[in-house]
C-alpha positions in Angstrom: 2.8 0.1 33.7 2.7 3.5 31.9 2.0 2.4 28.3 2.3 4.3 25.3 -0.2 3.4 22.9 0.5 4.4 19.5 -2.4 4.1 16.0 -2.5 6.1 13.0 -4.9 8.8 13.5 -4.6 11.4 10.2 -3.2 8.1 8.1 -6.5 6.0 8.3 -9.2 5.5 11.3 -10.7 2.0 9.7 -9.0 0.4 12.4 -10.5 2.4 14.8 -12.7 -0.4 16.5 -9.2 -2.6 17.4 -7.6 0.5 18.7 -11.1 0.7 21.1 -10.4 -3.0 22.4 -6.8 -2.6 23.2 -6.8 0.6 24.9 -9.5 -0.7 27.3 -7.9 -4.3 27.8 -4.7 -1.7 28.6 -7.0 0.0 30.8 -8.9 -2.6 32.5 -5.7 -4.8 33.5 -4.5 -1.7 35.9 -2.2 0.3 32.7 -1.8 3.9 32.6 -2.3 4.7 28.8 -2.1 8.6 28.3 -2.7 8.1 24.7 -6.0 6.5 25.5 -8.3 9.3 23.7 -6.7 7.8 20.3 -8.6 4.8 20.5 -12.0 7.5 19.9 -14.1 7.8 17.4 -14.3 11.4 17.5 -10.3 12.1 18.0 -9.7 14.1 14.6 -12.2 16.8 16.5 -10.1 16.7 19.6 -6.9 17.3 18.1 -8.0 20.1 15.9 -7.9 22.6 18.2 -3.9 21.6 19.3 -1.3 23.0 17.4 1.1 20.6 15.7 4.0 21.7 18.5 1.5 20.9 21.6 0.8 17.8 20.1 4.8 17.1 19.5 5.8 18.4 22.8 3.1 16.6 24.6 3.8 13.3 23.2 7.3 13.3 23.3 7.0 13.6 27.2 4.5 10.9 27.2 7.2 9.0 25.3 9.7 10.0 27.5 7.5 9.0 30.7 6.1 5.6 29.5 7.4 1.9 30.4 6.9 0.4 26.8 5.1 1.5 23.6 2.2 -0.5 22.1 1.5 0.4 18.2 -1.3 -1.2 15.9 0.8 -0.4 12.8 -1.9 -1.9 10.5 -2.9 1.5 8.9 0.3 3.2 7.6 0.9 6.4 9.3 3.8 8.9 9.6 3.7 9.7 13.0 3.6 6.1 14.1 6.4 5.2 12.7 8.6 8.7 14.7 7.3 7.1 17.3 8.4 3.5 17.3 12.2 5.1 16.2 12.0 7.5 18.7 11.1 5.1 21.6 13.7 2.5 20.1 16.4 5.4 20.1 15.9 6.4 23.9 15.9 2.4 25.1 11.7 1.7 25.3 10.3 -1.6 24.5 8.3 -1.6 21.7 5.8 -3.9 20.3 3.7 -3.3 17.1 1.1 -5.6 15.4 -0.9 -5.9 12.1 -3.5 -7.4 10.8 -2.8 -10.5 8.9 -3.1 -9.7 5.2 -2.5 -5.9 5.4 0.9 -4.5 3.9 3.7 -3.4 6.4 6.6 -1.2 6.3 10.0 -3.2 5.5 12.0 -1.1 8.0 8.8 -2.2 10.2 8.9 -6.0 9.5 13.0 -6.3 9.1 13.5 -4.5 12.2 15.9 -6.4 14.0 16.6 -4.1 17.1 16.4 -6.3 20.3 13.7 -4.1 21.9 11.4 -4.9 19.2 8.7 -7.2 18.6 6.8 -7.4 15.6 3.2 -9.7 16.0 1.0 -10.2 12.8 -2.5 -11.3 14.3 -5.9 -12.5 12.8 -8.1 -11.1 15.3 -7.7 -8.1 17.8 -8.0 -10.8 21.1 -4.9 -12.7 19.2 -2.5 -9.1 19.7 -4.4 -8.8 22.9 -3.3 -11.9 24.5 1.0 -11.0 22.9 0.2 -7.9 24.0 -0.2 -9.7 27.7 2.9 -11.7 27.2 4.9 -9.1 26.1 4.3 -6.7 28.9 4.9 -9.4 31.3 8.0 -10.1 30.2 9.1 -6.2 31.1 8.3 -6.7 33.9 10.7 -9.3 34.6 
């Protein structure tokens, strides 16, 4: 599957080290993640030298292109949360976790649209294995 994966990158990077094991479990089961540089350390440098159009143009596209969107919504971030609306309003599944304990949007966590999952987890391999069973199920 083409998965869009979706982190807070100007918001917060202390979650950096989950985004690096999801995008590679992504990866390593076969998925096409064309947001995969996200999950770097070193992403702030990369996307300093796009202009904030390229990076809107080119990740609308991805949007448009991808089978489902995967978000780690634990860190609060603007752009995360266009995206999740935006891939809700054009009929892409969506699924989003957070780490237990950490303080969530309400339009987040009382979003009741039917392709929307919400997953709270206590450690990154807990998401991991929703994450599984959630793309499965598109699939299906």
């Amino acid at each position: 599957m083409n998965i869009y994966f979706s982190c807070s990158i100007t918001g917060g990077r202390k979650d950096q080290s989950a985004y690096r094991a999801i995008v590679d479990h992504l990866l390593a089961k076969g998925h096409t993640v064309p947001t995969a540089v996200l999950a770097d350390e070193d992403i702030l440098d990369f996307e300093s030298v796009i202009t904030p159009e390229e990076i809107y143009s080119r990740d609308i596209e991805w949007l448009d292109a991808c089978d489902a969107v995967i978000a780690e919504v634990s860190t609060p971030s603007h752009g995360v949360g266009y995206e999740i609306a935006y891939a809700l309003l054009i009929g892409k599944p969506v699924l989003c976790g957070y780490e237990n304990g950490k303080t969530v949007s309400k339009m987040l966590t009382g979003n009741d649209h039917p392709g929307f999952r919400m997953q709270v987890y206590n450690s990154v391999d807990e998401f991991i294995r929703e994450m599984d069973r959630f793309l499965e199920a598109q699939v299906k």
